[in-house]
N, CA and C atoms as a LAMMPS dump frame, in Angstrom:
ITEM: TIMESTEP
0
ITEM: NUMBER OF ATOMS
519
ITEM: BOX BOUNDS ff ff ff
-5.0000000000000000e+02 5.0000000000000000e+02
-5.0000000000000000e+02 5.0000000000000000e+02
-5.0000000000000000e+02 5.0000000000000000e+02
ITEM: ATOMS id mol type element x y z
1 1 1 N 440.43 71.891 289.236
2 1 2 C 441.678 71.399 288.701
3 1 3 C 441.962 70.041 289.329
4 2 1 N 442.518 69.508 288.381
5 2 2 C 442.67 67.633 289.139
6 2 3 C 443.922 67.266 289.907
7 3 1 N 444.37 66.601 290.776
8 3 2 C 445.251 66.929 291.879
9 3 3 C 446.57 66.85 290.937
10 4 1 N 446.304 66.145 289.669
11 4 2 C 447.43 65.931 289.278
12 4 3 C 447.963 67.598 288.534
13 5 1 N 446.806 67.793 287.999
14 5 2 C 446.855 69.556 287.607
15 5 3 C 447.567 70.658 288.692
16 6 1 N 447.115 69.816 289.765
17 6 2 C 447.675 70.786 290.744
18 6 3 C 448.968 70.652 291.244
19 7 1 N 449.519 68.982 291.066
20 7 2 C 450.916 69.102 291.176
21 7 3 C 452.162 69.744 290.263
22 8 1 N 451.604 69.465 288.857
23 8 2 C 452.479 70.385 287.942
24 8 3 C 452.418 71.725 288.274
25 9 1 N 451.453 72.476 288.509
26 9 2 C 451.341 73.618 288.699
27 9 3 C 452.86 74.138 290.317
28 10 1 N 452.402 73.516 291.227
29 10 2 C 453.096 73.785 292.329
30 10 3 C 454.894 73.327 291.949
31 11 1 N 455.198 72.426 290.761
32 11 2 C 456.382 72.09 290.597
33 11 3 C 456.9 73.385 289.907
34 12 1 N 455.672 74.216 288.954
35 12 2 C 456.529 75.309 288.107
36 12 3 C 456.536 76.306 289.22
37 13 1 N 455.664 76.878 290.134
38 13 2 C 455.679 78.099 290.822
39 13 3 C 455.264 77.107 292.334
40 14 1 N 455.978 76.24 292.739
41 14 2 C 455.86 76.065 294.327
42 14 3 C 455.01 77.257 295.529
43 15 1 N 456.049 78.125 295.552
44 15 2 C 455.669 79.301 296.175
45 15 3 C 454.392 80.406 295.649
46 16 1 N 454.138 79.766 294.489
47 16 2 C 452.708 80.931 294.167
48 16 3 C 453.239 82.281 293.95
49 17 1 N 454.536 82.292 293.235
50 17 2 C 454.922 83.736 293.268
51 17 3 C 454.383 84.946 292.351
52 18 1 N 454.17 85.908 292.56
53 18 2 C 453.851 86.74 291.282
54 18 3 C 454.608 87.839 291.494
55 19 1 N 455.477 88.445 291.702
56 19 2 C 456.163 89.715 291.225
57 19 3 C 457.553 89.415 292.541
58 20 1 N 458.271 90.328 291.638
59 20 2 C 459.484 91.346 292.824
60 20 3 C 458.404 92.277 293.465
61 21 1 N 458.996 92.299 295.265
62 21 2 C 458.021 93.539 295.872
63 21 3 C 458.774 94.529 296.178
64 22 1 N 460.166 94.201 296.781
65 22 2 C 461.339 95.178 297.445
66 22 3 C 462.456 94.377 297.081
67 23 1 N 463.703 95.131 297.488
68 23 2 C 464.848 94.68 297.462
69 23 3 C 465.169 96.073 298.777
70 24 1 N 465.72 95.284 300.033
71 24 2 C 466.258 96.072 300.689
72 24 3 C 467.878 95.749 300.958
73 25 1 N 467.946 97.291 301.67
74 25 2 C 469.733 97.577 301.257
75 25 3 C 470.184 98.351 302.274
76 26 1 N 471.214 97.915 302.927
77 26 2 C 471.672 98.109 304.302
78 26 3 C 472.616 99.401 303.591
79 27 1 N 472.561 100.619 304.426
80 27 2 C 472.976 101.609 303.849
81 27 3 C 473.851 102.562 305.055
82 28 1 N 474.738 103.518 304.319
83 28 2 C 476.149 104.175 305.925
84 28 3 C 475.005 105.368 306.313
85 29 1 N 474.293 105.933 304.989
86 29 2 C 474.12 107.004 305.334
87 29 3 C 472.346 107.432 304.615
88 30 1 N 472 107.282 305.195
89 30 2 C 470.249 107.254 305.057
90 30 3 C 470.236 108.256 304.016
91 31 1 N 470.331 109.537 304.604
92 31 2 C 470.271 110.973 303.598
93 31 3 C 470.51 111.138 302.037
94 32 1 N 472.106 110.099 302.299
95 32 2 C 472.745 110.049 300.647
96 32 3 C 472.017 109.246 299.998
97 33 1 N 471.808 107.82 300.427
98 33 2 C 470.778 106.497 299.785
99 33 3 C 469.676 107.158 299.548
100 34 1 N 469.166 107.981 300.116
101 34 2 C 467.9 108.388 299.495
102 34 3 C 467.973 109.445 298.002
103 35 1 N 468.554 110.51 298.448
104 35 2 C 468.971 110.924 297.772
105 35 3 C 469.383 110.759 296.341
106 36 1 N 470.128 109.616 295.891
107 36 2 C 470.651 108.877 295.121
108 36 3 C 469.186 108.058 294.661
109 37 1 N 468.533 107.378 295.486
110 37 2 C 467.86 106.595 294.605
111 37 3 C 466.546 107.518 294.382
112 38 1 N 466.689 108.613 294.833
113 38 2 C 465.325 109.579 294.181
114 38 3 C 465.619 110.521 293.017
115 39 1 N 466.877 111.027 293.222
116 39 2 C 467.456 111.612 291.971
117 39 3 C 467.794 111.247 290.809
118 40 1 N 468.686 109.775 291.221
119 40 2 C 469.113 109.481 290.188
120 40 3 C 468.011 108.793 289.619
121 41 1 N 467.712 107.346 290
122 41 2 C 466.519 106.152 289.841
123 41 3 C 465.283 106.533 289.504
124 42 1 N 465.047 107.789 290.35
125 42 2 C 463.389 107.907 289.902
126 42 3 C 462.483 107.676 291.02
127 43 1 N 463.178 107.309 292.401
128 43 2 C 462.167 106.766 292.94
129 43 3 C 461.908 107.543 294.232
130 44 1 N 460.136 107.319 294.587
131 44 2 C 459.982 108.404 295.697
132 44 3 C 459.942 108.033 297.161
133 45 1 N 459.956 108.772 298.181
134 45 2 C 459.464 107.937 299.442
135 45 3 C 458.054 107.818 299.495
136 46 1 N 457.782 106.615 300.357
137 46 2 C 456.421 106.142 300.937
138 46 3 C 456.598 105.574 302.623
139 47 1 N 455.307 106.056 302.919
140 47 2 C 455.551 105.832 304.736
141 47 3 C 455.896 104.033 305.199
142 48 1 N 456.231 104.129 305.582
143 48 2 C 456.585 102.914 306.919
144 48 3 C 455.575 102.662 307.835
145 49 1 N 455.397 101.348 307.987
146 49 2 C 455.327 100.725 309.272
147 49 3 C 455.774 101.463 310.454
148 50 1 N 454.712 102.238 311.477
149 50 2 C 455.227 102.694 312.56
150 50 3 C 455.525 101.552 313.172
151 51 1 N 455.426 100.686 313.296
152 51 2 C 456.237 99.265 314.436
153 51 3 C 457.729 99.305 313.951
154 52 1 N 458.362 99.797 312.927
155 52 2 C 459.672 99.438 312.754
156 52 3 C 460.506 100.651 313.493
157 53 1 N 461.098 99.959 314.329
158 53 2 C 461.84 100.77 315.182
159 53 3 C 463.54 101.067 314.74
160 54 1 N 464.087 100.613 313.786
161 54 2 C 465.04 101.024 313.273
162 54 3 C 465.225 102.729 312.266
163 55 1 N 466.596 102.863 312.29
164 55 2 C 466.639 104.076 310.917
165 55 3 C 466.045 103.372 309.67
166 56 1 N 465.394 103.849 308.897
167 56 2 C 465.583 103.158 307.867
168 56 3 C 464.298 104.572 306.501
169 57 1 N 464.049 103.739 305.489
170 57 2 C 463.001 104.616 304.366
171 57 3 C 462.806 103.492 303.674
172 58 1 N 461.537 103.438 303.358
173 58 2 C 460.887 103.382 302.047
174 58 3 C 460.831 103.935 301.01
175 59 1 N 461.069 103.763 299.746
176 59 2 C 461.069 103.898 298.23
177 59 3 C 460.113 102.948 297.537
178 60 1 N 459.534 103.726 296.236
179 60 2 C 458.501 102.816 295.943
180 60 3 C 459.095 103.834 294.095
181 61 1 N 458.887 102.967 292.86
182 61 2 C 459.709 103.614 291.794
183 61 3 C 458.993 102.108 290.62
184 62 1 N 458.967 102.502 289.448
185 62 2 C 459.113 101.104 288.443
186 62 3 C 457.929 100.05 289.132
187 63 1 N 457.462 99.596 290.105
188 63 2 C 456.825 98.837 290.349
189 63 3 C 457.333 98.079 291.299
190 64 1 N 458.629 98.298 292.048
191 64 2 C 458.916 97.945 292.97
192 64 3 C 459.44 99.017 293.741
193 65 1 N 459.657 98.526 295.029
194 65 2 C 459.807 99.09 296.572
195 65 3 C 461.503 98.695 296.81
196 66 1 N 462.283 100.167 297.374
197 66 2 C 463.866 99.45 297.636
198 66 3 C 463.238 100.369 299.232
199 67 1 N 464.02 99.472 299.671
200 67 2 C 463.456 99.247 301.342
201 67 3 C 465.575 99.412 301.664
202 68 1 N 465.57 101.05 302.533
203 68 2 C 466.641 101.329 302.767
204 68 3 C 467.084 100.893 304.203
205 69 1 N 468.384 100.348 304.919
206 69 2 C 468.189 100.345 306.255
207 69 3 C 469.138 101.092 306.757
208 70 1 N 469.135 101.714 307.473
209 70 2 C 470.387 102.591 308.619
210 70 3 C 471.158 101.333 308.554
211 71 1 N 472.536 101.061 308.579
212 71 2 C 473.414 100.684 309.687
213 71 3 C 473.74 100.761 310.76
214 72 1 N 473.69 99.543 311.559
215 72 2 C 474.181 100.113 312.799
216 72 3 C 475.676 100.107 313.103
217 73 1 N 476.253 99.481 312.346
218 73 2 C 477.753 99.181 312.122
219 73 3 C 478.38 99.74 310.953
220 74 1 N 478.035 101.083 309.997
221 74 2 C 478.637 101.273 309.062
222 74 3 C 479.994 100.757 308.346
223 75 1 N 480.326 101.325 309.525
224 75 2 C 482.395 100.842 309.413
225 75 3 C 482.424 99.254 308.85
226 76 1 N 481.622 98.494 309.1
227 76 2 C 481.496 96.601 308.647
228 76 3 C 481.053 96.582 307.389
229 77 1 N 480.438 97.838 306.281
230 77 2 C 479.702 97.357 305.461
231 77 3 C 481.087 97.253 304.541
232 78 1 N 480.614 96.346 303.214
233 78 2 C 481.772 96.457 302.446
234 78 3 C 482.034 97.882 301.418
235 79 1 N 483.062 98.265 301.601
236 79 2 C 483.236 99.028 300.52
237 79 3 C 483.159 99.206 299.056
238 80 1 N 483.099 100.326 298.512
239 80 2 C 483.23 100.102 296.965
240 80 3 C 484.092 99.674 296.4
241 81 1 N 484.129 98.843 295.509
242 81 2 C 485.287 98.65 294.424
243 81 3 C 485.034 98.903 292.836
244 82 1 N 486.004 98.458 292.256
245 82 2 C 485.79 98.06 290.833
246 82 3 C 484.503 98.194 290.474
247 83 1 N 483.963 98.918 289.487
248 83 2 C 482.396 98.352 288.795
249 83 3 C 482.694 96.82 288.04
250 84 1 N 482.02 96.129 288.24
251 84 2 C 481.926 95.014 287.864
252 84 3 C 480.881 94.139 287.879
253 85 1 N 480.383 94.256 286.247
254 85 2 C 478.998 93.769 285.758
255 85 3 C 479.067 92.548 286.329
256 86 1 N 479.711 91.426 286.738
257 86 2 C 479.783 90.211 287.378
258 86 3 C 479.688 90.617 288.78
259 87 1 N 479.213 91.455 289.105
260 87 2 C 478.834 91.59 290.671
261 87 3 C 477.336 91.748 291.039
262 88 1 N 477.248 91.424 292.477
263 88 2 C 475.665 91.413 292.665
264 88 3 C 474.916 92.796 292.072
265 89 1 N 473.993 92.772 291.818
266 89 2 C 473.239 94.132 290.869
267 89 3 C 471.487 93.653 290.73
268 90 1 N 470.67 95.41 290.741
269 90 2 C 469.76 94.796 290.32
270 90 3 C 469.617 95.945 289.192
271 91 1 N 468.943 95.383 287.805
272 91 2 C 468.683 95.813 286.659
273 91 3 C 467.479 96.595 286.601
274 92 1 N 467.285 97.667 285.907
275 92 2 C 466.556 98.667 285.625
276 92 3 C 466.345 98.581 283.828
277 93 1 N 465.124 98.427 283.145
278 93 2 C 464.741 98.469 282.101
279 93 3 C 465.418 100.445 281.735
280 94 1 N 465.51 100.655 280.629
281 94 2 C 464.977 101.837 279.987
282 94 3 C 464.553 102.149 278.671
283 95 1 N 463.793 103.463 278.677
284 95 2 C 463.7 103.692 277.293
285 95 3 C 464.91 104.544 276.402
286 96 1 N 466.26 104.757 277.551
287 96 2 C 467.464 105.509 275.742
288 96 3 C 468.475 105.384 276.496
289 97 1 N 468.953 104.108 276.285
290 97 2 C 470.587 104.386 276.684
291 97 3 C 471.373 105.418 276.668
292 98 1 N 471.293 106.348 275.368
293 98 2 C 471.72 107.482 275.411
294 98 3 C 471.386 108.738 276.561
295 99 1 N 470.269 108.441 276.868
296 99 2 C 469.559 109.596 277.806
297 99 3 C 469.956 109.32 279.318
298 100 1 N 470.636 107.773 279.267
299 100 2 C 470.885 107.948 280.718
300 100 3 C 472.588 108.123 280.972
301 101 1 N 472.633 107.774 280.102
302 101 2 C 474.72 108.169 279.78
303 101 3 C 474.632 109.433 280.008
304 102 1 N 474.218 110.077 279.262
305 102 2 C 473.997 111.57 279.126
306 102 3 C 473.579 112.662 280.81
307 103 1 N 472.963 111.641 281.157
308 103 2 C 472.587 112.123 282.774
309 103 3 C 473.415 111.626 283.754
310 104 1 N 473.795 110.543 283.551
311 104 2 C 475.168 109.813 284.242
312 104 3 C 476.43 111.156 284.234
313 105 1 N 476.459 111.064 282.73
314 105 2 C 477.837 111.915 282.964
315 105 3 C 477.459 113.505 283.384
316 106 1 N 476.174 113.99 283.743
317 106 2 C 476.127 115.387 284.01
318 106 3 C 476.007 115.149 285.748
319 107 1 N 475.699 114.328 286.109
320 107 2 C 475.971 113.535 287.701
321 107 3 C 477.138 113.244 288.123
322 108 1 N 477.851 113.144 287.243
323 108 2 C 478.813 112.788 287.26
324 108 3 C 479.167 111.751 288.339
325 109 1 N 478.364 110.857 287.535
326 109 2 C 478.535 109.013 288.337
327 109 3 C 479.667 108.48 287.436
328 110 1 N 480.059 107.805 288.025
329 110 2 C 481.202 106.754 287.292
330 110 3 C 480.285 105.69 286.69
331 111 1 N 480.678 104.82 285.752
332 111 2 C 479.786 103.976 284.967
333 111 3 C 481.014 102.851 283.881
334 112 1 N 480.421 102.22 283.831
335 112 2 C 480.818 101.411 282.962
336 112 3 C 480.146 100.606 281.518
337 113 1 N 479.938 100.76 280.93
338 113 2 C 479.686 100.44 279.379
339 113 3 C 479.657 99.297 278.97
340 114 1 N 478.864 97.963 278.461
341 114 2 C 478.693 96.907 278.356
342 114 3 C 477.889 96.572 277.322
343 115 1 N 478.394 95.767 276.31
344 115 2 C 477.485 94.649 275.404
345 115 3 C 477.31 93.824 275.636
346 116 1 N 476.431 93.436 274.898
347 116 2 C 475.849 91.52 275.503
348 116 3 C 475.456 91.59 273.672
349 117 1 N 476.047 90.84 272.923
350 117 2 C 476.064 90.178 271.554
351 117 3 C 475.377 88.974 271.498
352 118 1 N 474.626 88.29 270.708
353 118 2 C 474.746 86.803 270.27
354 118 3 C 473.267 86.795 269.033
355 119 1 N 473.406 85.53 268.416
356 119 2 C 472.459 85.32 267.487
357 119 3 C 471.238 86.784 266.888
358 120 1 N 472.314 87.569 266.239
359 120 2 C 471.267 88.847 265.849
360 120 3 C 471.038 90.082 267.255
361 121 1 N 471.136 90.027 268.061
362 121 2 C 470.827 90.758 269.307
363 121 3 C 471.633 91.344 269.546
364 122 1 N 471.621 93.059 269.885
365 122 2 C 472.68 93.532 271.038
366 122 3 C 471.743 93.887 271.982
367 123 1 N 472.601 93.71 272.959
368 123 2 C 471.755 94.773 274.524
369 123 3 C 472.836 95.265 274.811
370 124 1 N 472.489 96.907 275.582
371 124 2 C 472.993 97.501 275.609
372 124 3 C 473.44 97.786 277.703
373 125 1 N 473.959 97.66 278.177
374 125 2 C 474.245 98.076 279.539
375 125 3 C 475.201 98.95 279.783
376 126 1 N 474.541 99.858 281.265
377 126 2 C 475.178 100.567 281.552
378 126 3 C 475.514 99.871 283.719
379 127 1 N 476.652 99.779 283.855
380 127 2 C 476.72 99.232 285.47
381 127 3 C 477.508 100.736 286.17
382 128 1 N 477.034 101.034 287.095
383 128 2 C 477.198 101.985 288.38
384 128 3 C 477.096 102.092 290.012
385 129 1 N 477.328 102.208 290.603
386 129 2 C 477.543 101.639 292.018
387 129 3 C 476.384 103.346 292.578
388 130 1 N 476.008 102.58 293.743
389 130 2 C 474.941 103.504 294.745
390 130 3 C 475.809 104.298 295.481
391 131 1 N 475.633 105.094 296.982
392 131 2 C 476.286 105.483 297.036
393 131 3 C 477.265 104.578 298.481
394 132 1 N 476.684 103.62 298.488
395 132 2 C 477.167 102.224 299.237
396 132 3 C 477.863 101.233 298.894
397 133 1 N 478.015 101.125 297.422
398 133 2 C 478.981 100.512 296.4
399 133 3 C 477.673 99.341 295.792
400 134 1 N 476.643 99.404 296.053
401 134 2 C 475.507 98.49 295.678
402 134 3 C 475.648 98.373 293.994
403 135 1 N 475.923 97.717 293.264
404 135 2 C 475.857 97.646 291.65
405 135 3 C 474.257 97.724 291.423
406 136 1 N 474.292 98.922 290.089
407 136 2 C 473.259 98.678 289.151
408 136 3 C 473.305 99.1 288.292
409 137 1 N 472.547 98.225 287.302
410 137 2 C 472.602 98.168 285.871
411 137 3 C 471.491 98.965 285.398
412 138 1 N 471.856 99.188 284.324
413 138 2 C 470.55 99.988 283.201
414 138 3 C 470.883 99.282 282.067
415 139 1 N 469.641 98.712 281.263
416 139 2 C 469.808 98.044 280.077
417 139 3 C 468.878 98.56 279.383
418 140 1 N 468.915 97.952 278.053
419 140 2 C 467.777 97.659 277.102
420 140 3 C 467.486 96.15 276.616
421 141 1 N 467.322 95.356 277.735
422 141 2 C 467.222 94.234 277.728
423 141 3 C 465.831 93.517 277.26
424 142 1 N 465.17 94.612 276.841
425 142 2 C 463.479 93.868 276.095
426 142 3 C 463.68 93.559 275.234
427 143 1 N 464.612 93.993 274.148
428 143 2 C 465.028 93.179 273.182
429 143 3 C 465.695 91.876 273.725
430 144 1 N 466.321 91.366 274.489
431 144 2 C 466.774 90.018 275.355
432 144 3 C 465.455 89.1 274.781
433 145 1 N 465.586 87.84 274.067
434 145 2 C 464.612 87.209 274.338
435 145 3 C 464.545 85.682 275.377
436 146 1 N 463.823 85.724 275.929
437 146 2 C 463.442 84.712 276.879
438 146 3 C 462.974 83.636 276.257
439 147 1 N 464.178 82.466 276.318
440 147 2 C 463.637 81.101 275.552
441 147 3 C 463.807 80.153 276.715
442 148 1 N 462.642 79.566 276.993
443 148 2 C 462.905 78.141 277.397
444 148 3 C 464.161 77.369 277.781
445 149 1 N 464.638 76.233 278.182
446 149 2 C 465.605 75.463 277.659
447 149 3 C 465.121 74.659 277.126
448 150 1 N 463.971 73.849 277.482
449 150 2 C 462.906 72.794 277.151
450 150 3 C 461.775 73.401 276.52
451 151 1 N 461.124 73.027 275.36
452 151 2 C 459.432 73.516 274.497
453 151 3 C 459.646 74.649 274.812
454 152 1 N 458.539 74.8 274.473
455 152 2 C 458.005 76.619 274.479
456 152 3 C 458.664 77.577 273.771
457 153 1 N 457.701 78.886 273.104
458 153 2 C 458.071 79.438 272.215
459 153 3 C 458.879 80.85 272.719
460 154 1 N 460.394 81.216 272.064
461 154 2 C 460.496 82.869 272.609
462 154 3 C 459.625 83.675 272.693
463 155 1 N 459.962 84.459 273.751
464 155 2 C 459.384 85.754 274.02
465 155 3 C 460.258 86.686 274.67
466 156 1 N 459.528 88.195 274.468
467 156 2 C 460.611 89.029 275.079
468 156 3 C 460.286 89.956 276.493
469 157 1 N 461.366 89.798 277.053
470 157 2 C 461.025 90.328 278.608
471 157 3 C 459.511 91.111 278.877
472 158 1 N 459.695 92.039 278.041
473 158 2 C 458.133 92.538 278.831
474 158 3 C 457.144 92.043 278.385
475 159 1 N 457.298 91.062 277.86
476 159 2 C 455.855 90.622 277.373
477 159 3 C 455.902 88.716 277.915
478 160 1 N 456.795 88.626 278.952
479 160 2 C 456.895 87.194 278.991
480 160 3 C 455.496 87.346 280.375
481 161 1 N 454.569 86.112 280.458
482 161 2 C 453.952 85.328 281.339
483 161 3 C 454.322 84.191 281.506
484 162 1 N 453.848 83.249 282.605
485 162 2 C 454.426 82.073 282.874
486 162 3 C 453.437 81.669 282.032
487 163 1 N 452.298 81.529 281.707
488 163 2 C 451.46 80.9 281.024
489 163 3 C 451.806 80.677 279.297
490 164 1 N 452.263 81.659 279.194
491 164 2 C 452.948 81.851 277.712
492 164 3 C 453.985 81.058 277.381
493 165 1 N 454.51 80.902 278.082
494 165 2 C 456.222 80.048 278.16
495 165 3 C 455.232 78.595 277.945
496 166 1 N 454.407 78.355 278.411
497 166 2 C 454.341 76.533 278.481
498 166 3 C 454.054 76.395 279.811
499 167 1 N 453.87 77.421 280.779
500 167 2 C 453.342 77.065 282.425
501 167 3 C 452.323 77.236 282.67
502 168 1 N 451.749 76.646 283.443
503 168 2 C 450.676 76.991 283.863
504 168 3 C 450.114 78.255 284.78
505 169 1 N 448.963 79.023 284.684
506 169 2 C 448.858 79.913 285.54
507 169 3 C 448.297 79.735 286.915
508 170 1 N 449.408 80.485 287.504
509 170 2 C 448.912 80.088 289.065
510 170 3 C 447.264 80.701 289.383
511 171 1 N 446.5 79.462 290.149
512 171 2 C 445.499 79.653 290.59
513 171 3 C 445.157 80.188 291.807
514 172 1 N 444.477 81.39 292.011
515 172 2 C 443.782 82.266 293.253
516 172 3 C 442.763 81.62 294.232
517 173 1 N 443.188 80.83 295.194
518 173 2 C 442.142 80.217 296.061
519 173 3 C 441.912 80.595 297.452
Protein backbone atom coordinates (compact mmCIF):
# COMPACT_ATOMS: atom_id res chain seq x y z
CA UNK A 1 0.00 0.00 0.00
CA UNK A 2 1.49 3.52 -0.87
CA UNK A 3 2.16 5.80 2.14
CA UNK A 4 -0.37 7.90 0.83
CA UNK A 5 -2.86 4.73 0.92
CA UNK A 6 -1.82 4.41 4.22
CA UNK A 7 -2.61 7.80 5.39
CA UNK A 8 -6.27 7.76 4.33
CA UNK A 9 -6.63 4.58 5.78
CA UNK A 10 -5.30 5.68 9.42
CA UNK A 11 -7.56 9.06 9.00
CA UNK A 12 -10.82 6.64 8.66
CA UNK A 13 -9.83 4.04 11.51
CA UNK A 14 -6.64 5.79 13.30
CA UNK A 15 -6.82 3.26 16.03
CA UNK A 16 -7.21 0.04 13.80
CA UNK A 17 -10.41 -0.68 15.48
CA UNK A 18 -12.53 -3.71 14.82
CA UNK A 19 -15.30 -4.47 17.25
CA UNK A 20 -16.92 -3.52 20.81
CA UNK A 21 -15.07 -6.06 23.34
CA UNK A 22 -16.71 -5.11 26.89
CA UNK A 23 -18.49 -2.46 28.42
CA UNK A 24 -17.81 -2.52 32.14
CA UNK A 25 -20.15 -1.39 34.96
CA UNK A 26 -19.49 -0.46 38.43
CA UNK A 27 -22.19 -2.29 40.30
CA UNK A 28 -23.84 -2.13 44.57
CA UNK A 29 -24.40 -5.61 44.39
CA UNK A 30 -22.46 -8.32 42.37
CA UNK A 31 -25.19 -11.18 42.96
CA UNK A 32 -28.16 -8.94 41.58
CA UNK A 33 -25.93 -7.54 38.37
CA UNK A 34 -25.35 -10.85 37.58
CA UNK A 35 -28.31 -12.13 37.96
CA UNK A 36 -30.08 -9.55 35.90
CA UNK A 37 -27.74 -9.64 33.11
CA UNK A 38 -27.96 -13.57 32.88
CA UNK A 39 -31.62 -13.79 33.20
CA UNK A 40 -32.77 -11.14 31.74
CA UNK A 41 -29.93 -10.30 28.70
CA UNK A 42 -28.91 -13.66 27.99
CA UNK A 43 -25.64 -13.51 29.13
CA UNK A 44 -23.31 -16.10 30.84
CA UNK A 45 -20.29 -15.98 33.16
CA UNK A 46 -16.69 -16.55 31.96
CA UNK A 47 -13.51 -16.78 34.22
CA UNK A 48 -11.28 -13.84 35.05
CA UNK A 49 -7.95 -12.92 35.20
CA UNK A 50 -6.63 -14.40 38.48
CA UNK A 51 -4.35 -11.09 38.84
CA UNK A 52 -7.54 -9.04 39.37
CA UNK A 53 -7.80 -8.58 42.85
CA UNK A 54 -11.04 -6.75 43.12
CA UNK A 55 -14.97 -8.10 43.53
CA UNK A 56 -15.96 -8.16 40.32
CA UNK A 57 -17.49 -11.03 37.09
CA UNK A 58 -17.24 -11.53 33.76
CA UNK A 59 -20.13 -11.90 31.24
CA UNK A 60 -19.66 -12.80 27.78
CA UNK A 61 -23.50 -12.73 25.65
CA UNK A 62 -24.21 -11.30 21.74
CA UNK A 63 -20.55 -11.01 21.01
CA UNK A 64 -19.60 -8.90 23.60
CA UNK A 65 -18.25 -9.10 27.23
CA UNK A 66 -20.05 -6.72 30.20
CA UNK A 67 -17.25 -6.73 32.66
CA UNK A 68 -19.12 -6.21 36.23
CA UNK A 69 -17.22 -4.37 39.15
CA UNK A 70 -17.97 -4.59 43.01
CA UNK A 71 -18.11 -1.15 44.45
CA UNK A 72 -16.21 -0.14 46.89
CA UNK A 73 -18.29 2.87 47.74
CA UNK A 74 -21.83 1.77 46.83
CA UNK A 75 -23.56 4.54 48.76
CA UNK A 76 -21.56 7.17 45.85
CA UNK A 77 -23.00 5.35 42.93
CA UNK A 78 -25.79 7.30 41.31
CA UNK A 79 -29.13 6.24 41.75
CA UNK A 80 -32.00 5.33 39.58
CA UNK A 81 -34.20 7.70 38.05
CA UNK A 82 -36.61 8.38 35.37
CA UNK A 83 -36.14 5.91 32.30
CA UNK A 84 -34.92 8.12 29.88
CA UNK A 85 -34.05 7.11 26.30
CA UNK A 86 -31.75 10.37 26.31
CA UNK A 87 -29.65 8.79 28.91
CA UNK A 88 -26.41 6.92 28.74
CA UNK A 89 -27.48 3.23 27.42
CA UNK A 90 -26.15 0.46 25.58
CA UNK A 91 -28.45 -1.11 22.78
CA UNK A 92 -29.25 -4.69 22.23
CA UNK A 93 -30.46 -5.81 18.62
CA UNK A 94 -33.59 -8.27 18.67
CA UNK A 95 -35.52 -10.58 16.86
CA UNK A 96 -39.58 -9.56 18.39
CA UNK A 97 -40.23 -6.66 20.13
CA UNK A 98 -43.19 -8.31 21.13
CA UNK A 99 -41.34 -11.26 22.79
CA UNK A 100 -39.39 -9.07 24.88
CA UNK A 101 -42.34 -6.77 26.18
CA UNK A 102 -43.95 -9.85 26.85
CA UNK A 103 -40.96 -11.09 29.12
CA UNK A 104 -40.39 -7.62 30.46
CA UNK A 105 -43.77 -7.52 31.77
CA UNK A 106 -43.72 -11.24 33.25
CA UNK A 107 -40.30 -9.84 35.10
CA UNK A 108 -41.88 -7.44 35.84
CA UNK A 109 -39.23 -4.72 34.82
CA UNK A 110 -40.41 -1.30 34.35
CA UNK A 111 -39.83 -0.16 30.67
CA UNK A 112 -40.56 2.41 28.54
CA UNK A 113 -41.84 2.32 24.88
CA UNK A 114 -40.29 4.33 22.04
CA UNK A 115 -40.50 5.19 18.24
CA UNK A 116 -38.01 6.51 16.10
CA UNK A 117 -40.14 7.57 12.67
CA UNK A 118 -38.65 9.25 9.55
CA UNK A 119 -38.49 8.82 5.68
CA UNK A 120 -40.55 5.33 5.45
CA UNK A 121 -38.88 3.68 8.66
CA UNK A 122 -40.11 2.81 12.11
CA UNK A 123 -37.83 1.36 14.80
CA UNK A 124 -39.10 0.11 17.44
CA UNK A 125 -37.48 0.59 21.25
CA UNK A 126 -37.84 -0.65 24.32
CA UNK A 127 -35.49 1.47 27.41
CA UNK A 128 -35.12 -0.24 31.04
CA UNK A 129 -32.73 0.34 33.77
CA UNK A 130 -30.29 -2.69 35.34
CA UNK A 131 -30.47 -3.27 38.60
CA UNK A 132 -27.98 -0.16 39.22
CA UNK A 133 -30.11 2.25 37.24
CA UNK A 134 -27.63 1.51 34.07
CA UNK A 135 -30.13 2.28 30.87
CA UNK A 136 -30.78 -0.26 28.18
CA UNK A 137 -32.35 -0.38 25.19
CA UNK A 138 -33.80 -3.16 23.00
CA UNK A 139 -34.54 -2.25 19.43
CA UNK A 140 -35.17 -3.35 16.04
CA UNK A 141 -32.82 -1.09 14.70
CA UNK A 142 -31.57 -3.28 11.47
CA UNK A 143 -34.09 -1.83 9.76
CA UNK A 144 -32.16 1.77 10.82
CA UNK A 145 -30.27 2.48 7.74
CA UNK A 146 -26.72 3.68 7.93
CA UNK A 147 -26.02 6.52 5.43
CA UNK A 148 -22.98 8.35 5.11
CA UNK A 149 -23.11 12.14 5.45
CA UNK A 150 -20.63 12.41 2.54
CA UNK A 151 -20.73 9.54 -0.84
CA UNK A 152 -21.38 6.25 -0.17
CA UNK A 153 -24.25 4.09 -0.56
CA UNK A 154 -27.00 3.06 2.47
CA UNK A 155 -26.77 0.18 4.26
CA UNK A 156 -28.32 -1.48 7.12
CA UNK A 157 -26.81 -2.11 10.54
CA UNK A 158 -26.03 -5.66 10.26
CA UNK A 159 -24.79 -5.72 7.19
CA UNK A 160 -22.70 -2.40 7.38
CA UNK A 161 -18.55 -2.83 6.83
CA UNK A 162 -16.27 0.00 6.75
CA UNK A 163 -15.24 -1.08 3.38
CA UNK A 164 -18.76 -0.93 2.08
CA UNK A 165 -19.50 2.58 3.22
CA UNK A 166 -16.55 4.04 0.96
CA UNK A 167 -13.59 3.09 3.64
CA UNK A 168 -11.06 1.46 3.36
CA UNK A 169 -10.26 -1.90 5.01
CA UNK A 170 -8.02 -1.91 7.74
CA UNK A 171 -4.83 -3.75 6.99
CA UNK A 172 -3.29 -6.78 9.29
CA UNK A 173 0.50 -6.22 9.66
Amino acid sequence: MSFLGKMKENAVNPLRLTSLNHVSLLCRSLEESMNFYQKVLGFFPVRRPESLDFEGAWLFGHGIGIHLLGSTEPEKLPKKTAINSKDNHISFQCESMAAVEKKLDEMEIEYVREIVEGRGIKVDQIFFHDPDGFMIEICNCDSLPVVPLVGGLAQYCAKVKLHQMGQPQPQTN
